[in-house]
TORKOL-4160 file (C-alpha; in steps of 0.2 Angstrom, whole numbers, padded with zeros to 4 digits, m for minus):
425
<pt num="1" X="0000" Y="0000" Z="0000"/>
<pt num="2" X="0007" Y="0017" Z="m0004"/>
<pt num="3" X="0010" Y="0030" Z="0011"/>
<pt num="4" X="0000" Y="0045" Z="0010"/>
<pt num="5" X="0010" Y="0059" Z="0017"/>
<pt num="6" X="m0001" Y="0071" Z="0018"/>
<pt num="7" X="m0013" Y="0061" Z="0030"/>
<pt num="8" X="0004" Y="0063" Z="0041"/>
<pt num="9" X="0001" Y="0081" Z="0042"/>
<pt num="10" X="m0017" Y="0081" Z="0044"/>
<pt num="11" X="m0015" Y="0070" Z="0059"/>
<pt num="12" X="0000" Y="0080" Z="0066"/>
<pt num="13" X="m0013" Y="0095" Z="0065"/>
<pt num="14" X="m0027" Y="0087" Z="0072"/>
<pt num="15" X="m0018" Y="0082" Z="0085"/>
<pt num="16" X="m0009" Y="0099" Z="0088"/>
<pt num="17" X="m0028" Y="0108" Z="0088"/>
<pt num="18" X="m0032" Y="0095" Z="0104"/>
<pt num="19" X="m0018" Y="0099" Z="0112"/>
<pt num="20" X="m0018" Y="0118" Z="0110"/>
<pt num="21" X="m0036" Y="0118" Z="0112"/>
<pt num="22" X="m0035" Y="0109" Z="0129"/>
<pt num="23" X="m0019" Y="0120" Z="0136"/>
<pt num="24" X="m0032" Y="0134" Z="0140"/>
<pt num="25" X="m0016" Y="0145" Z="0139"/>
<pt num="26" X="m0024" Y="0161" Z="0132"/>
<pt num="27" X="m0040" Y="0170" Z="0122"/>
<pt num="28" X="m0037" Y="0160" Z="0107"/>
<pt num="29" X="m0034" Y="0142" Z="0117"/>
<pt num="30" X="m0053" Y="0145" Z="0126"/>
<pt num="31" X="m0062" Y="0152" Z="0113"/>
<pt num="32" X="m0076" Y="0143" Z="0107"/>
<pt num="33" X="m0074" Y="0150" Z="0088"/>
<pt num="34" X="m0056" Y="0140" Z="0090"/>
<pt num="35" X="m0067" Y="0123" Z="0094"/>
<pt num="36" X="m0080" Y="0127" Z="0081"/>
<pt num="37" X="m0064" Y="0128" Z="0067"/>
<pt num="38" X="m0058" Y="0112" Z="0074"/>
<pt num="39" X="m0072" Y="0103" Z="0075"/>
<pt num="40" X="m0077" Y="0109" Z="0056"/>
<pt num="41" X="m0059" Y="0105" Z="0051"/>
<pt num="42" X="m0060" Y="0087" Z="0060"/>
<pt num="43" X="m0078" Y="0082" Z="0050"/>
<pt num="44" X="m0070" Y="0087" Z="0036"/>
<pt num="45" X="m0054" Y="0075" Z="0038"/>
<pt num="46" X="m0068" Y="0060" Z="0044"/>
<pt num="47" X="m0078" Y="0063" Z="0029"/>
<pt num="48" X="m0063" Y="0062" Z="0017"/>
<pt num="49" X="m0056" Y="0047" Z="0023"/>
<pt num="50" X="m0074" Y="0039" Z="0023"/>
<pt num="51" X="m0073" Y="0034" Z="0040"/>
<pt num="52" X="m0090" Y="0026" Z="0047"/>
<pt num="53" X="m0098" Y="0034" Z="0065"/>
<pt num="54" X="m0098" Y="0020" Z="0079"/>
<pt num="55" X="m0116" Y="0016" Z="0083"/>
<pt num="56" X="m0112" Y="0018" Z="0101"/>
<pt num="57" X="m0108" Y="0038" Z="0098"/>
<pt num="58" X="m0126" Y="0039" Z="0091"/>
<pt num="59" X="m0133" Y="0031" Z="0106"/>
<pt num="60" X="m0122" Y="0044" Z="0119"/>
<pt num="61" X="m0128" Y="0060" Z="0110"/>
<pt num="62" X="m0146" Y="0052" Z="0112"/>
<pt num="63" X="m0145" Y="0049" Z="0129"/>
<pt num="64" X="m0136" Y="0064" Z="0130"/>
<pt num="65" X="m0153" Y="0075" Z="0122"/>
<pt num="66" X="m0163" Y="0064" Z="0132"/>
<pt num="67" X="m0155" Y="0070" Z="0149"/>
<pt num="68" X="m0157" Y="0087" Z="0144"/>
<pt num="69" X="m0176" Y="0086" Z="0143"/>
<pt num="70" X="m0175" Y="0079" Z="0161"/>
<pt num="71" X="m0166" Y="0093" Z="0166"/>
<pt num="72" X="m0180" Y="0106" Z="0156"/>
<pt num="73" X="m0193" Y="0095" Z="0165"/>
<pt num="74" X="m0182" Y="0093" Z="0182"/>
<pt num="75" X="m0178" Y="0112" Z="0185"/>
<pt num="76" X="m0190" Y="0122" Z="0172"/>
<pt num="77" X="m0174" Y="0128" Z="0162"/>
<pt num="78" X="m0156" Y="0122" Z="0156"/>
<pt num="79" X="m0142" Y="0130" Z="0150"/>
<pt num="80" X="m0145" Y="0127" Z="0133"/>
<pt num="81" X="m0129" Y="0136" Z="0122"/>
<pt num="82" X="m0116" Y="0127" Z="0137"/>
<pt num="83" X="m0124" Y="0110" Z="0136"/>
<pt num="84" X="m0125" Y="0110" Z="0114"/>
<pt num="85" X="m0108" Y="0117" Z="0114"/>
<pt num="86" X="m0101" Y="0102" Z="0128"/>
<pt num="87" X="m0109" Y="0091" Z="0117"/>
<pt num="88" X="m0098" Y="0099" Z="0102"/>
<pt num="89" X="m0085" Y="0097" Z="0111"/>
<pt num="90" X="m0088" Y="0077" Z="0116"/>
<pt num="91" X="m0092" Y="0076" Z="0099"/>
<pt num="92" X="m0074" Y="0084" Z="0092"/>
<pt num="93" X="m0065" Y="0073" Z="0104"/>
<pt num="94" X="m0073" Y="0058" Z="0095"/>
<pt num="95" X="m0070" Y="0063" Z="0079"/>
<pt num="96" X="m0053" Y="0067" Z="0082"/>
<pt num="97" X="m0049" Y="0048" Z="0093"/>
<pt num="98" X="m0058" Y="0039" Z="0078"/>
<pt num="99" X="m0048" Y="0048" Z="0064"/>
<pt num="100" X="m0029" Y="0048" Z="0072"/>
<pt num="101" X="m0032" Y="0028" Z="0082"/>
<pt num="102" X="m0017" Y="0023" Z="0087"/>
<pt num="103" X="m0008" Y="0035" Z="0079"/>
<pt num="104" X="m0013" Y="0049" Z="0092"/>
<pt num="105" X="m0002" Y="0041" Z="0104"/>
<pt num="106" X="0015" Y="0042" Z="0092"/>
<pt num="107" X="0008" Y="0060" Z="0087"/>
<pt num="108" X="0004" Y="0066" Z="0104"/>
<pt num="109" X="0023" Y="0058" Z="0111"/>
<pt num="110" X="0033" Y="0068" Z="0098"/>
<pt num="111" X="0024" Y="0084" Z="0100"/>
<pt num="112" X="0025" Y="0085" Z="0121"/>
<pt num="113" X="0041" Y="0081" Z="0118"/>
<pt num="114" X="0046" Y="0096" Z="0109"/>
<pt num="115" X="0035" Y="0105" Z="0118"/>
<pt num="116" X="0044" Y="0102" Z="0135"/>
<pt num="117" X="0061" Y="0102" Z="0128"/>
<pt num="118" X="0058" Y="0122" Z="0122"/>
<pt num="119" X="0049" Y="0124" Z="0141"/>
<pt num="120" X="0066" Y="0121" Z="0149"/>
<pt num="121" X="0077" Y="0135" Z="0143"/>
<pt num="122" X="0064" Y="0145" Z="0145"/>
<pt num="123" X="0058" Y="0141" Z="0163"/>
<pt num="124" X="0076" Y="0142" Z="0167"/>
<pt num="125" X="0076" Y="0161" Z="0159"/>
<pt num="126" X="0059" Y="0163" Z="0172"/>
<pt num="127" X="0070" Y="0161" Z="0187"/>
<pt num="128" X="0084" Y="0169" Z="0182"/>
<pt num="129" X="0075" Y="0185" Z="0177"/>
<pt num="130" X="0057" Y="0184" Z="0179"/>
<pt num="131" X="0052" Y="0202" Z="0178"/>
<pt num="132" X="0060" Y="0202" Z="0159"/>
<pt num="133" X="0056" Y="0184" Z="0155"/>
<pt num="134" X="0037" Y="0191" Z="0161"/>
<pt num="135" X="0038" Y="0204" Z="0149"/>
<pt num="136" X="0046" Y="0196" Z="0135"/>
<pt num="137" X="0034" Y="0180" Z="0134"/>
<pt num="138" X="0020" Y="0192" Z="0138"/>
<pt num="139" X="0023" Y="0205" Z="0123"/>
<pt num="140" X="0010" Y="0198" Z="0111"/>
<pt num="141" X="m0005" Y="0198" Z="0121"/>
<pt num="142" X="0001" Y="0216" Z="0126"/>
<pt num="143" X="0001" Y="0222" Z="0109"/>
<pt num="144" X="m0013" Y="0214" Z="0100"/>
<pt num="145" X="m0029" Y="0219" Z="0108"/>
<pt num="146" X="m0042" Y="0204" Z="0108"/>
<pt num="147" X="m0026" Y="0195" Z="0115"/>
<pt num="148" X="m0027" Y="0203" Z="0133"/>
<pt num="149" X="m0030" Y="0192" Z="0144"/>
<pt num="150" X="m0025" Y="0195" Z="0163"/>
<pt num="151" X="m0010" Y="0205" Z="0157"/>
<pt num="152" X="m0005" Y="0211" Z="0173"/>
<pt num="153" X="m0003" Y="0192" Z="0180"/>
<pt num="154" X="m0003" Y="0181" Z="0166"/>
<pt num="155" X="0012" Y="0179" Z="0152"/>
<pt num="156" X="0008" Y="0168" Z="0138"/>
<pt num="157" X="0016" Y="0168" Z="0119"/>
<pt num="158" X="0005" Y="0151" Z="0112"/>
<pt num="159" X="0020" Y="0137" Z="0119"/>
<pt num="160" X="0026" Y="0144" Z="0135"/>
<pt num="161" X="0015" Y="0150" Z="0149"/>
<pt num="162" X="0021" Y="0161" Z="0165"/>
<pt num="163" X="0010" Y="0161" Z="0178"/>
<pt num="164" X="0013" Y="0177" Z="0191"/>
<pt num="165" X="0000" Y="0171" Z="0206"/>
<pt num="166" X="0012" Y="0158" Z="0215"/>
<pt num="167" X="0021" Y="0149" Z="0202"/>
<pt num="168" X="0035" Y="0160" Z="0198"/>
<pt num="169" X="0045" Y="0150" Z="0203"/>
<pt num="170" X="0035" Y="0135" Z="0193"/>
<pt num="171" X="0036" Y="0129" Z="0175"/>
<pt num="172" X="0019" Y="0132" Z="0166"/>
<pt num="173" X="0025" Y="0126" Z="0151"/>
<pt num="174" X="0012" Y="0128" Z="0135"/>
<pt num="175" X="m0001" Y="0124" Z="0149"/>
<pt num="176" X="m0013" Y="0137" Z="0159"/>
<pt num="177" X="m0003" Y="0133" Z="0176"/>
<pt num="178" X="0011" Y="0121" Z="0182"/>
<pt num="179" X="m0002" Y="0109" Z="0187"/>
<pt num="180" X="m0011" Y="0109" Z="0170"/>
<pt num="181" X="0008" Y="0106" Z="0161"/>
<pt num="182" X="0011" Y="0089" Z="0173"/>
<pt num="183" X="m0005" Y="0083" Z="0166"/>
<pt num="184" X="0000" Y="0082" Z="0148"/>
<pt num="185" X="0019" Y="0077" Z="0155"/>
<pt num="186" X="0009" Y="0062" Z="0165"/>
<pt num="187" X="0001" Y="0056" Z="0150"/>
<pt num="188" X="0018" Y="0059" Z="0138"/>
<pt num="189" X="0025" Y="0047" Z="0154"/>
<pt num="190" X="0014" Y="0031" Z="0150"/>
<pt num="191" X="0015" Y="0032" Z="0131"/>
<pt num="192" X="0031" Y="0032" Z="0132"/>
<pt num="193" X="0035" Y="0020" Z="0145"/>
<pt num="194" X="0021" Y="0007" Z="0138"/>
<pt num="195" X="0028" Y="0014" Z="0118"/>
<pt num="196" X="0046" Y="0007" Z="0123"/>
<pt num="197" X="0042" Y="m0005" Z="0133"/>
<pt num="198" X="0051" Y="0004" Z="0148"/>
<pt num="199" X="0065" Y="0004" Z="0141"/>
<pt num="200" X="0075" Y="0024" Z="0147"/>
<pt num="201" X="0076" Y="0034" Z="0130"/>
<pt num="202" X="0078" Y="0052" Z="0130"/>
<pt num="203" X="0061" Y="0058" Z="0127"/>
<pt num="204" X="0058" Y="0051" Z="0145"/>
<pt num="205" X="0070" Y="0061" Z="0154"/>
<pt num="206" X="0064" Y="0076" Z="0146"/>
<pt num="207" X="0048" Y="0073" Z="0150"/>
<pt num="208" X="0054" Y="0068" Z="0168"/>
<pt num="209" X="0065" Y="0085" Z="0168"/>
<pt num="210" X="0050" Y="0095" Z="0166"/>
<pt num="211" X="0038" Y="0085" Z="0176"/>
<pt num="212" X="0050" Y="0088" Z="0191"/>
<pt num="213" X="0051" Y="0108" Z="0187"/>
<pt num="214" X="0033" Y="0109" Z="0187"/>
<pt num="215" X="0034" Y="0105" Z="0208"/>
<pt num="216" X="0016" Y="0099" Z="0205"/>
<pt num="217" X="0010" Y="0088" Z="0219"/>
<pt num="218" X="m0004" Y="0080" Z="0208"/>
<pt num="219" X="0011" Y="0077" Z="0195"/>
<pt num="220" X="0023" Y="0069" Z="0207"/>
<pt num="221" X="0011" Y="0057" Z="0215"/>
<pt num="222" X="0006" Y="0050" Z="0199"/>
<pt num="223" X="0024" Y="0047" Z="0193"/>
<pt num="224" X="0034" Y="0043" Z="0207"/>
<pt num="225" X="0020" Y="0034" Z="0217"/>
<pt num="226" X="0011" Y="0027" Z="0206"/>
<pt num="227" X="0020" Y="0022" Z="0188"/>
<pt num="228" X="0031" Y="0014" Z="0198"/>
<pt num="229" X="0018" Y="0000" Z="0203"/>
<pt num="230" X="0014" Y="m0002" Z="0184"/>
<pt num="231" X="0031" Y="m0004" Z="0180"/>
<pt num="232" X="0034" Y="m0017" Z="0194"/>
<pt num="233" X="0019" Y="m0026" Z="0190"/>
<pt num="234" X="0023" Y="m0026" Z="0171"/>
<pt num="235" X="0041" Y="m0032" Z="0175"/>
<pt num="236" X="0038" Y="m0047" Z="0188"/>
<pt num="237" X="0051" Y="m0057" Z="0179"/>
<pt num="238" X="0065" Y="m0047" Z="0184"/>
<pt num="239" X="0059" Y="m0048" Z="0203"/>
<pt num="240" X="0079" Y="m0049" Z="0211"/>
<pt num="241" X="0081" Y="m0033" Z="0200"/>
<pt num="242" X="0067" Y="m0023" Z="0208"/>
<pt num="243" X="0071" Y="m0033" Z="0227"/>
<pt num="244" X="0088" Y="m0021" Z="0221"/>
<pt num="245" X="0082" Y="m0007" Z="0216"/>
<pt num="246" X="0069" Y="m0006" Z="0230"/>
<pt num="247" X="0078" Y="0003" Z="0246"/>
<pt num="248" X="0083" Y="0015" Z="0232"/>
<pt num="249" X="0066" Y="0020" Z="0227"/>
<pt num="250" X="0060" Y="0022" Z="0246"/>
<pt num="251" X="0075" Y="0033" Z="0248"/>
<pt num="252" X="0067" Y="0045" Z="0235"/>
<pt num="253" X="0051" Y="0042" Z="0239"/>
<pt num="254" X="0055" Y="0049" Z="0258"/>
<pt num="255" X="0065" Y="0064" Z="0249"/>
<pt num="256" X="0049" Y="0067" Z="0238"/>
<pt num="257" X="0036" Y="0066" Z="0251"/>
<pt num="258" X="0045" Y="0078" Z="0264"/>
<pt num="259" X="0045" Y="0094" Z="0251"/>
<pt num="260" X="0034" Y="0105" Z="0255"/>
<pt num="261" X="0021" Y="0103" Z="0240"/>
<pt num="262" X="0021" Y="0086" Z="0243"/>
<pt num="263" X="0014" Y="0081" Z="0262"/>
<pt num="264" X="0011" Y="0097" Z="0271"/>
<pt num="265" X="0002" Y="0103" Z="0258"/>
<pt num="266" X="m0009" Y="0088" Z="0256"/>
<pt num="267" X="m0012" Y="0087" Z="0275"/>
<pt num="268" X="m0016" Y="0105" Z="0275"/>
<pt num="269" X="m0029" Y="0104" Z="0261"/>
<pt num="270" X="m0036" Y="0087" Z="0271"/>
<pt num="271" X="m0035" Y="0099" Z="0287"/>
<pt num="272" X="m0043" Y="0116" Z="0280"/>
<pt num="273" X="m0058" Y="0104" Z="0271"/>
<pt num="274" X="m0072" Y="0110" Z="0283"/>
<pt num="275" X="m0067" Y="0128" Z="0287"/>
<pt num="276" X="m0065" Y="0127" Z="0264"/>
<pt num="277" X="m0084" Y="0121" Z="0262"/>
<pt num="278" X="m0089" Y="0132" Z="0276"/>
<pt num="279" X="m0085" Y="0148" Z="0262"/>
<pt num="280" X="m0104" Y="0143" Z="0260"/>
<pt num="281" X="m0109" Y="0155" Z="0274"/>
<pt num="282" X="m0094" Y="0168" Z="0271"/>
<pt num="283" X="m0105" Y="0184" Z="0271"/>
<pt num="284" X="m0086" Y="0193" Z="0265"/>
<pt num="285" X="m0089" Y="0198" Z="0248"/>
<pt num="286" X="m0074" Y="0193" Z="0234"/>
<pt num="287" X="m0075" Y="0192" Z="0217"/>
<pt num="288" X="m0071" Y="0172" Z="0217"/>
<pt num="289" X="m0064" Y="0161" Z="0229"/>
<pt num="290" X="m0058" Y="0143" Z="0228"/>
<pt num="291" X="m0067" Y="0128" Z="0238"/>
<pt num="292" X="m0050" Y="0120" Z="0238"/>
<pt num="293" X="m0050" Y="0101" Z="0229"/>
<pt num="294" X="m0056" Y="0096" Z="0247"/>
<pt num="295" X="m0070" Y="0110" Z="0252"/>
<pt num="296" X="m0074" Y="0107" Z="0233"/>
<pt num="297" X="m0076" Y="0089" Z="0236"/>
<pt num="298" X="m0087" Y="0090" Z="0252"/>
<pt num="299" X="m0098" Y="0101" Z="0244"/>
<pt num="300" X="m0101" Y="0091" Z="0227"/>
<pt num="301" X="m0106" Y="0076" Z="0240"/>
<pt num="302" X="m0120" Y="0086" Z="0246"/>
<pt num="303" X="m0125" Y="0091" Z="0230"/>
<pt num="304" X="m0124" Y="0074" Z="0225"/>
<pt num="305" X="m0135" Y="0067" Z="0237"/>
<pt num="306" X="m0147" Y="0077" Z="0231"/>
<pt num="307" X="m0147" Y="0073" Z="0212"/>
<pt num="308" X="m0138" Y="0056" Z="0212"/>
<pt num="309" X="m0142" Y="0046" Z="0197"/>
<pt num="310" X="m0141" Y="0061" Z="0182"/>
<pt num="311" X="m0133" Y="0077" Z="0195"/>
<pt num="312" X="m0139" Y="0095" Z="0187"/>
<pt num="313" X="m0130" Y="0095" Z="0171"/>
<pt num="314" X="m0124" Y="0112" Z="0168"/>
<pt num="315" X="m0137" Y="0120" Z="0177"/>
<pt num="316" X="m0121" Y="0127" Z="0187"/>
<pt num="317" X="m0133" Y="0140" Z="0196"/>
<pt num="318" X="m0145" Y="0126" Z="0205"/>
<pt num="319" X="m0129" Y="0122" Z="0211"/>
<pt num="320" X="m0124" Y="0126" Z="0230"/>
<pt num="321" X="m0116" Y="0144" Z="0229"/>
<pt num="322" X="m0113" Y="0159" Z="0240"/>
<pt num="323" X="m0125" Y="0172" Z="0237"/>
<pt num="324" X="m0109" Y="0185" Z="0241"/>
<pt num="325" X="m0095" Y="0177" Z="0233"/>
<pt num="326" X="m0093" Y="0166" Z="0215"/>
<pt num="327" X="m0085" Y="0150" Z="0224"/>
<pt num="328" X="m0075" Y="0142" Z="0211"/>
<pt num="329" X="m0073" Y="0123" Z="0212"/>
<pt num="330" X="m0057" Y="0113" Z="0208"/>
<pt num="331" X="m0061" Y="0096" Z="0211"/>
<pt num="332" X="m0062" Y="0088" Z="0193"/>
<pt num="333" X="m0069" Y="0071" Z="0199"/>
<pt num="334" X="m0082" Y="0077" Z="0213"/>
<pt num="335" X="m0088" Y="0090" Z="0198"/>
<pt num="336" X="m0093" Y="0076" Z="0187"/>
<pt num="337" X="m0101" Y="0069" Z="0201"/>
<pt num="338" X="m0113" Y="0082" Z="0203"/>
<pt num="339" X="m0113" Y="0087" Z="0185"/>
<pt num="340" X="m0117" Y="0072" Z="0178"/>
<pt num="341" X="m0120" Y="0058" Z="0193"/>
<pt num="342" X="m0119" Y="0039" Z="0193"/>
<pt num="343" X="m0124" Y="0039" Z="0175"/>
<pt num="344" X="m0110" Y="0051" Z="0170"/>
<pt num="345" X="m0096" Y="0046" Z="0184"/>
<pt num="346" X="m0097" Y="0028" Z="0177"/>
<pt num="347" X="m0097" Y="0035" Z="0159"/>
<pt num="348" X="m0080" Y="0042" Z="0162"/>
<pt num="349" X="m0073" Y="0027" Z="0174"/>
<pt num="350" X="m0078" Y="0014" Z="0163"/>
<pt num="351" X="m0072" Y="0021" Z="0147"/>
<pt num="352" X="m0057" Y="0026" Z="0153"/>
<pt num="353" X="m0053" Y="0009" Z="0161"/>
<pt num="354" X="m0060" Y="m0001" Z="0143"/>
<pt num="355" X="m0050" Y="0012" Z="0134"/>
<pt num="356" X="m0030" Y="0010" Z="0143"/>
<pt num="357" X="m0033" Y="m0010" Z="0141"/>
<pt num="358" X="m0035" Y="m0009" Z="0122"/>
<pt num="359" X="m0021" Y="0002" Z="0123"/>
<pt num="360" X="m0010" Y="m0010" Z="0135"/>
<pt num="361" X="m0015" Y="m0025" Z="0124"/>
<pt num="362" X="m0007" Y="m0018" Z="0111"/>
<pt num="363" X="0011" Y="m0022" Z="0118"/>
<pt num="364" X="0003" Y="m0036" Z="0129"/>
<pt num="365" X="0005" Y="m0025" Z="0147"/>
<pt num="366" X="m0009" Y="m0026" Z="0161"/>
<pt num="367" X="m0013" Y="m0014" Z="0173"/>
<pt num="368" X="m0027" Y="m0004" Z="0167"/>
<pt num="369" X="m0034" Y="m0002" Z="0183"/>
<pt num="370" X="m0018" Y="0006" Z="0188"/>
<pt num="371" X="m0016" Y="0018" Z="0176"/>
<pt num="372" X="m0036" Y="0023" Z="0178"/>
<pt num="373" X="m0032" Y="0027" Z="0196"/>
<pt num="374" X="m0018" Y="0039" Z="0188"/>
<pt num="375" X="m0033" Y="0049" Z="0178"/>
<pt num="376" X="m0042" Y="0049" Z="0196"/>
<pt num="377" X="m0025" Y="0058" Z="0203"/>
<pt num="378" X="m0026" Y="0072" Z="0189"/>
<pt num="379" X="m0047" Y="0074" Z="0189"/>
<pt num="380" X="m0046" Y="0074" Z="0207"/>
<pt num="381" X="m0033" Y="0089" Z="0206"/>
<pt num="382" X="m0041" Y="0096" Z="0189"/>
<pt num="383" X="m0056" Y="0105" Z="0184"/>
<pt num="384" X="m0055" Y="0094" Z="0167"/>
<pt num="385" X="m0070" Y="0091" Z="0162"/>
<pt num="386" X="m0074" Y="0103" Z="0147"/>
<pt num="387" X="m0054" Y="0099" Z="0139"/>
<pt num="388" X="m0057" Y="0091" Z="0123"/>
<pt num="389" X="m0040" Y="0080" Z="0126"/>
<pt num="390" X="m0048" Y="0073" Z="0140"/>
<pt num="391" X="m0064" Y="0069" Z="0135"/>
<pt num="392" X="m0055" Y="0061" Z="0119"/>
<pt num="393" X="m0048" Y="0050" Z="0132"/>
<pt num="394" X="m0066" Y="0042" Z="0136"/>
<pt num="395" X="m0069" Y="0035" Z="0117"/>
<pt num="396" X="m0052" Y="0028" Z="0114"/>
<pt num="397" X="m0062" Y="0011" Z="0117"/>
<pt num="398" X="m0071" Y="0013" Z="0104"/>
<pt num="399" X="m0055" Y="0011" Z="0091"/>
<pt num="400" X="m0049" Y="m0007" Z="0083"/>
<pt num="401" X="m0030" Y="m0009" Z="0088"/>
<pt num="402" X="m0031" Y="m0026" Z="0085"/>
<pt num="403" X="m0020" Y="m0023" Z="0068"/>
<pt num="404" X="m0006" Y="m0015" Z="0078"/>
<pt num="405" X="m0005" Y="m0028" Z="0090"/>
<pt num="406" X="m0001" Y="m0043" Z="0076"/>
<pt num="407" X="0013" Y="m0032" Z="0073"/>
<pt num="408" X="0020" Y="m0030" Z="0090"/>
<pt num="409" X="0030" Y="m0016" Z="0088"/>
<pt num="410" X="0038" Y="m0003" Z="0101"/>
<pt num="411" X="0038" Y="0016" Z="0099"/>
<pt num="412" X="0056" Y="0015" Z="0093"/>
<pt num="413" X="0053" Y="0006" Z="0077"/>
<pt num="414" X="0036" Y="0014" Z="0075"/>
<pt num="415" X="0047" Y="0029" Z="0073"/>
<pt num="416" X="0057" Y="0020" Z="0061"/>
<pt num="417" X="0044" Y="0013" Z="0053"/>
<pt num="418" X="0029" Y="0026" Z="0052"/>
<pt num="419" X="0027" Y="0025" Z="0034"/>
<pt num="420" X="0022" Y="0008" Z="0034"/>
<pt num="421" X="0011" Y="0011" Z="0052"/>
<pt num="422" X="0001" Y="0026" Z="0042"/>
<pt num="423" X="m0004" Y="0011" Z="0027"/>
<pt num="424" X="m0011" Y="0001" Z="0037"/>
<pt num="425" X="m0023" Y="0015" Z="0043"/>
């Protein structure tokens, strides 16, 4: 079969449109006008290749309608622009998964790779000379009007972000915060690994290099806590090896869990959860305060209780809220709880479980359930829910990978031999 180059670059700029799309780095990063164009440009590529819908997509925009009338019926209103334009976006993400297949994970690898790499000289610029690193990285979106965004506190120039309100001293990279960068890096972490069969390449250290300049708690517990247990357990032959390595791992472990982001602050957030869901009954007024992932979690609960099978959709005011200060939540998993409820929590659980085993069965690797309790790590941390990466992540079960696994092949000689990978497409 002959190679088609050009669906190379199709899928490279599919895949660079999620990516910069999910970043929420800047005006042009959250504008709905950028999804529209990316979602127009992905029907296009779908309808070219004559790819076929799953039926199951056709049945989740159903169900999907079907809640909303509940909602009409449940609380007399919905928020009808937000929920069609989440469903846009649910419906990008499965257009996009369904043209790249297997391929997104080669295409998403490369590009976070270069993308961190051109983070580390600049991060280290950022400490060295943050007012003048600020203003340099800043200088478009202070030049170009509907650019402006947060100017004062917020630098962004498209692949590198600087954050002024506590992470100064933090790597951002392309991403809205520090935090929001180690999520892409976490997921750049297990392709690779799973890709190359754990095997240390250089597009690991990088990504571990800028993982660790990120300081981000949710980003350390997921790769030096977790990760760890998938390797062991994908690695059980070489048990003396890991008996070796073992005291090592604790030593690090210890150093890592006794920085300051990593168990005061967790402790604190477990400490501060009451007096955080207390903000409730703050008669202060602010413009916006944050619940905290704890306060956040607490209160979705309640709300929860209240609405258990289908939550309050997007119906964000029906919602518990202070009536003197916009409380903002944080907590990405509680969220879909009460956004969406059993129906929808089990949605994302269960999709993303059925979706990391197809991908693991690839090379052959088990722990699925493993990995999934990574993606609870970052949800629990992150607000996610309206990233079209992420949403992506719950119909990569859907995808056939069985012709990929015949070929048994690891990420270095997919490299190689990504030519004869796109024909099979």
């Amino acid at each position: 079969m002959i190679y088609n180059k050009s669906k190379e670059k199709e899928d490279l700029v599919l895949t660079i449109l999620l990516i910069f799309i999910s970043a929420h780095n800047g005006v042009l990063s959250f504008s709905p006008i950028t999804t529209i164009i990316a979602l127009v440009y992905s029907i296009y590529i779908f309808n070219k290749r004559n790819l076929k819908h799953h039926k199951f997509i056709y049945a989740f925009i159903l169900i999907y309608l079907f809640i909303l009338l509940i909602y009409y019926w449940k609380f007399g209103w919905i928020n009808f622009y937000l929920s069609i334009y989440i469903l846009l976006k649910f419906y990008y993400a499965y257009l996009t998964i369904t043209i790249l297949k297997f391929n997104f994970f080669i295409q998403y690898e490369k590009i976070i790779y270069y993308l961190a790499l051109i983070s580390l000289p600049l991060f280290f610029f950022q400490i060295v000379d943050y007012p003048l690193a600020f203003k340099v990285i800043g200088y478009i979106q202070n030049h170009i009007e509907f650019l402006n965004f947060r100017n004062s506190i917020y630098a962004n120039i498209f692949f590198f972000t600087i954050d002024g309100v506590g992470a100064e001293q933090r790597n951002s990279g392309f991403a809205w915060e520090p935090k929001g960068f180690a999520n892409f890096l976490i997921l750049a972490i297990i392709i690779n690994l799973v890709n190359n069969k754990f095997k240390l390449n250089k597009k690991l250290l990088v990504f571990f290099i800028a993982l660790i300049t990120t300081f981000s708690t949710t980003g350390y517990i997921a790769v030096f806590t977790i990760l760890p247990i998938f390797y062991y357990v994908n690695k059980r032959n070489k048990l003396i090896l890991s008996l070796m390595l073992l005291p090592i791992f604790m030593i690090i472990l210890s150093f890592i869990y006794n920085l300051d982001f990593m168990t005061t602050k967790i402790v604190n957030e477990i400490n501060s959860a009451n007096a955080q869901a207390n903000q409730i009954y703050d008669t202060r007024v602010f413009r916006a305060r944050s619940l905290g992932r704890m306060g956040s979690l607490i209160v979705d609960y309640h709300d929860f209780l209240k609405n258990p099978i289908i939550g309050y959709g997007l119906q964000r005011e029906e919602r518990t809220q202070s009536i003197y200060t916009k409380l903002v939540r944080v907590n990405g998993l509680s969220d879909i709880l009460a956004t969406w409820g059993l129906i929808g929590i089990s949605f994302y659980l269960f999709s993303i479980y059925w979706g990391l085993k197809k991908y693991l069965d690839v090379f052959g690797y088990r722990g699925s359930l493993i990995l999934l309790s990574v993606f609870i790590v970052i949800y629990f941390a992150s607000t996610l829910t309206a990233h079209p990466l992420w949403m992506m992540i719950n119909f990569i079960h859907l995808q056939d990978f069985k012709r990929y696994k015949n070929y048994n092949l690891d990420s270095v000689i997919l490299a190689k031999h990504y030519k004869i990978i796109k024909s099979y497409q």
